[in-house]
C-alpha positions as CSV (number, residue, x, y, z in Angstrom):
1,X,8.2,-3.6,6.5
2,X,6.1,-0.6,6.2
3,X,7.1,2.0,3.6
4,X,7.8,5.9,4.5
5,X,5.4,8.6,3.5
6,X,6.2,10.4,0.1
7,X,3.5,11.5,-1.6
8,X,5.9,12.8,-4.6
9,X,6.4,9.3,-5.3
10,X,4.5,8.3,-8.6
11,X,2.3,5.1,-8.6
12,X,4.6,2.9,-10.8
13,X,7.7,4.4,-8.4
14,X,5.5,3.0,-5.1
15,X,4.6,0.0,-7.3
16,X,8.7,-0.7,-8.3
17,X,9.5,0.0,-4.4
18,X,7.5,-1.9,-2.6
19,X,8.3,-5.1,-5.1
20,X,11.7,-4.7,-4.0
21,X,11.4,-4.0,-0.4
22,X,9.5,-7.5,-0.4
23,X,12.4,-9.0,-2.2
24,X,10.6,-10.3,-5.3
25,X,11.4,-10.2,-8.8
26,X,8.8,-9.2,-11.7
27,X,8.7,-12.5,-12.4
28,X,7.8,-13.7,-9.1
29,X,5.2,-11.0,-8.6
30,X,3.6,-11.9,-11.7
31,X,3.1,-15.5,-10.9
32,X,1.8,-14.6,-7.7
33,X,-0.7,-12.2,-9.2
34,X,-1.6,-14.4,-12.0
35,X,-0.1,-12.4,-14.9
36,X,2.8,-12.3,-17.3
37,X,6.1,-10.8,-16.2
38,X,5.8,-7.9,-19.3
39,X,2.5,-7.1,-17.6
40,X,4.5,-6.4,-14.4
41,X,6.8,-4.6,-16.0
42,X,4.0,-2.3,-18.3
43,X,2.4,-1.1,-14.7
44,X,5.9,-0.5,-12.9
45,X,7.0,1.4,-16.5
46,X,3.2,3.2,-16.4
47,X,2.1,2.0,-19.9
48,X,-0.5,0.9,-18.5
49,X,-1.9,0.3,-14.4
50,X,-3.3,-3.0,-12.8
51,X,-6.4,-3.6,-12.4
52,X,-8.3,-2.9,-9.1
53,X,-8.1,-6.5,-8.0
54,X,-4.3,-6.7,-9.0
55,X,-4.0,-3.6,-7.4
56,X,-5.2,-4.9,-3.9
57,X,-3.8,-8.6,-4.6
58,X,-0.3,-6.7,-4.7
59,X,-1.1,-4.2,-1.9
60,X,-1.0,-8.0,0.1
61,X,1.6,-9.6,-1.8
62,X,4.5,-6.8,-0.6
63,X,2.6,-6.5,2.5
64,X,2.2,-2.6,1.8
65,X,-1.3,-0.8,3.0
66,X,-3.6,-0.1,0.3
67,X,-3.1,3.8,1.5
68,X,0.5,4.0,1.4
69,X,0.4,2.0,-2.6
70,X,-2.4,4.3,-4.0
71,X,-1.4,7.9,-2.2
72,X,1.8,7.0,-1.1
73,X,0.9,8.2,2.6
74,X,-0.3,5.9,5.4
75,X,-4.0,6.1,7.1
76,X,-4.1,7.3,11.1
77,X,-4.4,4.6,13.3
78,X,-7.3,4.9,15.0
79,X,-6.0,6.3,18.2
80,X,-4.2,9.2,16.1
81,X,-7.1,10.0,14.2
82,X,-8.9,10.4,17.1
83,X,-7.0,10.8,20.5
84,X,-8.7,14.4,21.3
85,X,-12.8,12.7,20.8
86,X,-13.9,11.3,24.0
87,X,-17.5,9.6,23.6
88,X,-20.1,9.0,25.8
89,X,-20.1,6.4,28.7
90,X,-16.5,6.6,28.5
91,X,-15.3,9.4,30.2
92,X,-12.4,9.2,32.6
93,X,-13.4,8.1,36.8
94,X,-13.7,11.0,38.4
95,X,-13.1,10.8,42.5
């Protein structure tokens, strides 16, 4: 499950959320990620914030993009980003 766009959401708020919308407890996560559950709990709180590789570890974990867990907004997909570009040597047959 992908998470909406809300930017106003704080980092420990998307951290908290997209735990829960993967169905896992601190505890769980923590395991998973290698860490104690307090640990868990001090980023989700925002005593303190996981490091980069825990970061991306729990970006896969909760199946959330790394876009949507940092800025709380998801990246284009490609076609979006760039539906109006056409690039050479593949222009549209014309008859």
């Amino acid at each position: 499950m992908t998470m909406i766009d809300n930017p106003s959401w704080t980092l420990t708020d998307r951290l908290k959320r997209a735990r829960l919308v993967a169905g896992l407890e601190q505890g769980q996560i923590a395991q998973m990620l290698g860490v104690a559950r307090t640990t868990v709990s001090s980023w989700e709180l925002g005593k303190s914030e996981p490091s980069a590789t825990n970061f991306v570890r729990w970006a896969e974990v909760t199946g959330q993009s790394l876009e949507w867990l940092a800025e709380g907004v998801h990246a284009k997909a490609p076609a979006e980003a760039g539906a109006d570009v056409r690039h050479e040597g593949f222009e549209p047959p014309t008859f």
